[in-house]
C-alpha positions as CSV (number, residue, x, y, z in Angstrom):
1,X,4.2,-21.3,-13.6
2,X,2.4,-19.2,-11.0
3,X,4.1,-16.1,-9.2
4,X,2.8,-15.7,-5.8
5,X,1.1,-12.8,-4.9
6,X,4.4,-11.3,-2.9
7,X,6.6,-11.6,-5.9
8,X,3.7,-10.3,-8.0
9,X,3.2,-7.0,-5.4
10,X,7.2,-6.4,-5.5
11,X,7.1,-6.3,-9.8
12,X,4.5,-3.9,-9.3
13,X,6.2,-1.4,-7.8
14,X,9.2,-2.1,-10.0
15,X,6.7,-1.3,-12.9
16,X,6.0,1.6,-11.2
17,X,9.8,3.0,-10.5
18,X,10.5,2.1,-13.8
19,X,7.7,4.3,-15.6
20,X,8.1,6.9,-13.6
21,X,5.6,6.7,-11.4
22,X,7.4,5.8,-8.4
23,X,5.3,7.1,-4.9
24,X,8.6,7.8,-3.2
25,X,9.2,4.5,-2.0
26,X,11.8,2.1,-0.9
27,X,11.4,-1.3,0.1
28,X,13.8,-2.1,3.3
29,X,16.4,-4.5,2.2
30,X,16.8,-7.1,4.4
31,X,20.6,-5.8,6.1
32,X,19.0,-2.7,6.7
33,X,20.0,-1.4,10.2
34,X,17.6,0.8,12.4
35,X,20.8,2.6,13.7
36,X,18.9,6.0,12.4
37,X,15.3,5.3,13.2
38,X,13.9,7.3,15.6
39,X,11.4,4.7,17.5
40,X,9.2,7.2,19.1
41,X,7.9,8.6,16.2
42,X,4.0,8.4,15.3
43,X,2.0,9.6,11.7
44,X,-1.6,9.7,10.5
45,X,-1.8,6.6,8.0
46,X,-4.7,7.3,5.6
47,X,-5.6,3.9,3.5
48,X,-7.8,3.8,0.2
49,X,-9.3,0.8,-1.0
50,X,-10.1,0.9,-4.5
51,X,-12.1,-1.3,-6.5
52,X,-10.5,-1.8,-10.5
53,X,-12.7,-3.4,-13.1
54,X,-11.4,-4.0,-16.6
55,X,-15.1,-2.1,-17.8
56,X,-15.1,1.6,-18.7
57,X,-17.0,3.5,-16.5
58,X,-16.8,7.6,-15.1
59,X,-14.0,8.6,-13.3
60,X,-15.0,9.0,-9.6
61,X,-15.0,12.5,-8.1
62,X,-13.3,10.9,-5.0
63,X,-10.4,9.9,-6.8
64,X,-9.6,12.5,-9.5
65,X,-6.7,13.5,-7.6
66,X,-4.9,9.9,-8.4
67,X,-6.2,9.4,-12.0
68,X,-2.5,9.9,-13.7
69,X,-0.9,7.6,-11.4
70,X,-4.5,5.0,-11.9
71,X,-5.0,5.6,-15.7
72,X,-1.1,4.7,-17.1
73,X,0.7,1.8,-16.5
74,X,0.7,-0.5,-14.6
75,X,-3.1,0.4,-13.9
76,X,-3.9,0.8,-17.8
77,X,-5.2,-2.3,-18.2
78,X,-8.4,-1.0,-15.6
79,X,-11.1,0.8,-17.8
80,X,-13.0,2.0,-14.3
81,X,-12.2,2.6,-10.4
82,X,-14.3,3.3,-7.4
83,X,-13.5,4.0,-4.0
84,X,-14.7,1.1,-2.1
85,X,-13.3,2.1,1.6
86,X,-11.4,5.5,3.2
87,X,-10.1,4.0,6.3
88,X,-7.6,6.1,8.8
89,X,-5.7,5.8,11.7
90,X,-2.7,7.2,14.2
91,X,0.3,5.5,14.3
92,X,3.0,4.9,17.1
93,X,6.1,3.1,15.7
94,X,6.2,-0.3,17.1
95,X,3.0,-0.7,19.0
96,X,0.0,-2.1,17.9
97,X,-0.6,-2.5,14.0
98,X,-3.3,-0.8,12.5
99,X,-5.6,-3.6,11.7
100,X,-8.6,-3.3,9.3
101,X,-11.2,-5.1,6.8
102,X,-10.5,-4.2,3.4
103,X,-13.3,-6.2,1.4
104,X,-14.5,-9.8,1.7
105,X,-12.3,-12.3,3.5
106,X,-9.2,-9.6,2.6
107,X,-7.4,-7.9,6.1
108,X,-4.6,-5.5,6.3
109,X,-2.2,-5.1,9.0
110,X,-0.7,-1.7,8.9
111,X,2.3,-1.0,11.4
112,X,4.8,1.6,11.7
113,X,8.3,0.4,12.5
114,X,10.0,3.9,13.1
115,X,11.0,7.6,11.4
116,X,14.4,8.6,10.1
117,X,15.6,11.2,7.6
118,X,16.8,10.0,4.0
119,X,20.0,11.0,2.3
120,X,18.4,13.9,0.8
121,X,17.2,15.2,4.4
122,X,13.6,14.0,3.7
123,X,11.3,12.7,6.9
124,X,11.0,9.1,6.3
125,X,8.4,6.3,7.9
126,X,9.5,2.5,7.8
127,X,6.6,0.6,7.6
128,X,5.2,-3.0,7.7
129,X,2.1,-4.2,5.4
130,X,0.5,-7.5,5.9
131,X,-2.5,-8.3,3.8
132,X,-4.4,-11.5,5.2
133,X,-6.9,-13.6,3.9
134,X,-9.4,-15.1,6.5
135,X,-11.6,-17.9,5.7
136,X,-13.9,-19.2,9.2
137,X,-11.2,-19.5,11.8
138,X,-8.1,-20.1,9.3
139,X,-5.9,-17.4,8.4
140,X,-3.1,-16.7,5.4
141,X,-1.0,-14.0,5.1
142,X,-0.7,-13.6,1.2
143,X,1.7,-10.2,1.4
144,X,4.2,-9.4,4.3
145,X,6.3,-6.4,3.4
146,X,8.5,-3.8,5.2
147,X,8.8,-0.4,3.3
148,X,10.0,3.0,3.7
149,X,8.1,6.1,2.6
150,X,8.7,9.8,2.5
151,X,6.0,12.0,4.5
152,X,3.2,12.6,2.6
153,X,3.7,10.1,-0.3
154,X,1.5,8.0,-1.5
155,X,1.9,4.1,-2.4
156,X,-0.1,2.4,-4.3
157,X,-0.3,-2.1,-4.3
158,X,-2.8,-4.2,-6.2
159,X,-4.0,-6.8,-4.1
160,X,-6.3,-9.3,-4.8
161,X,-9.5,-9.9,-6.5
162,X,-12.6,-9.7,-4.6
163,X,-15.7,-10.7,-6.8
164,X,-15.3,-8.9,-10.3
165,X,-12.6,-6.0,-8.6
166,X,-9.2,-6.0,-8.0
167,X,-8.4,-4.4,-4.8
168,X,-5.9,-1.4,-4.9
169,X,-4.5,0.0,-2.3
170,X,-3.0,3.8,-1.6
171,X,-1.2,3.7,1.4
172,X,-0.6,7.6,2.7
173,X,1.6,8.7,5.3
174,X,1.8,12.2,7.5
């Protein structure tokens, strides 16, 4: 039985919660009301796209300050990293998406639904992430998720597998 690659992203960050490495996320539940999002409110999304291989090699200097969260679970099972992209954008909630290559036929579609405070008073972004897979004129969408995240956090998804890598991504926030 094969999961697909949705239901495979959503156990990942349920690995990650439940280890204790949760990037102070939420994933919107589908009922959620926007009665509290502001929908004028705009951040500075910085993406990294990592390459994982399952062969030890250095640590990269670029990524030293996210080697606890990539060197324990559920990224154990990669023995080496490097930083394939750094990609970066502004954005407004509900305009345009943030639309980028990641690597190969892989695409992202980053766009910022709105801003609102949490329980706790934290500042809050709700936030959609496609991840499309474009092969000639056909496109796929392999991952559609909406997501909230506190300012400044950092959340991290495996994707897929381009070559011998496995794409991760570290969505930021600000």
């Amino acid at each position: 039985m094969s999961l697909s690659r949705t239901v495979w992203a959503w156990g990942l960050w349920a690995c990650l919660a439940y280890v204790g490495l949760s990037p102070r996320v939420a994933f919107a539940s589908q009922g959620e009301t926007t009665a509290h999002v502001e929908p004028g409110a705009g951040c500075r999304a910085s993406v990294v796209v990592i390459g994982a291989v399952t062969n030890p090699a250095p640590f990269p200097k670029e990524l030293l300050s996210w080697k606890r969260q990539l060197t324990n679970p559920p990224f154990s099972f990669f023995k080496g990293f490097s930083l394939l992209k750094a990609l970066s954008s502004s954005l407004a909630a509900n305009r345009k998406p943030f639309k980028a290559q990641l690597a190969g036929p892989y695409f992202m579609e980053l766009k910022l639904l709105g801003r609102r405070l949490s329980a706790k008073g934290r500042e809050q972004y709700r936030f959609q992430l496609k991840l499309i897979e474009r092969k000639g004129k056909r496109s796929k969408v392999i991952s559609n998720g909406t997501m909230r995240l506190d300012r400044g956090g950092t959340f991290f998804v495996a994707g897929p597998k381009v070559g011998r890598k496995t794409l991760i991504l570290a969505i930021t926030l600000k």
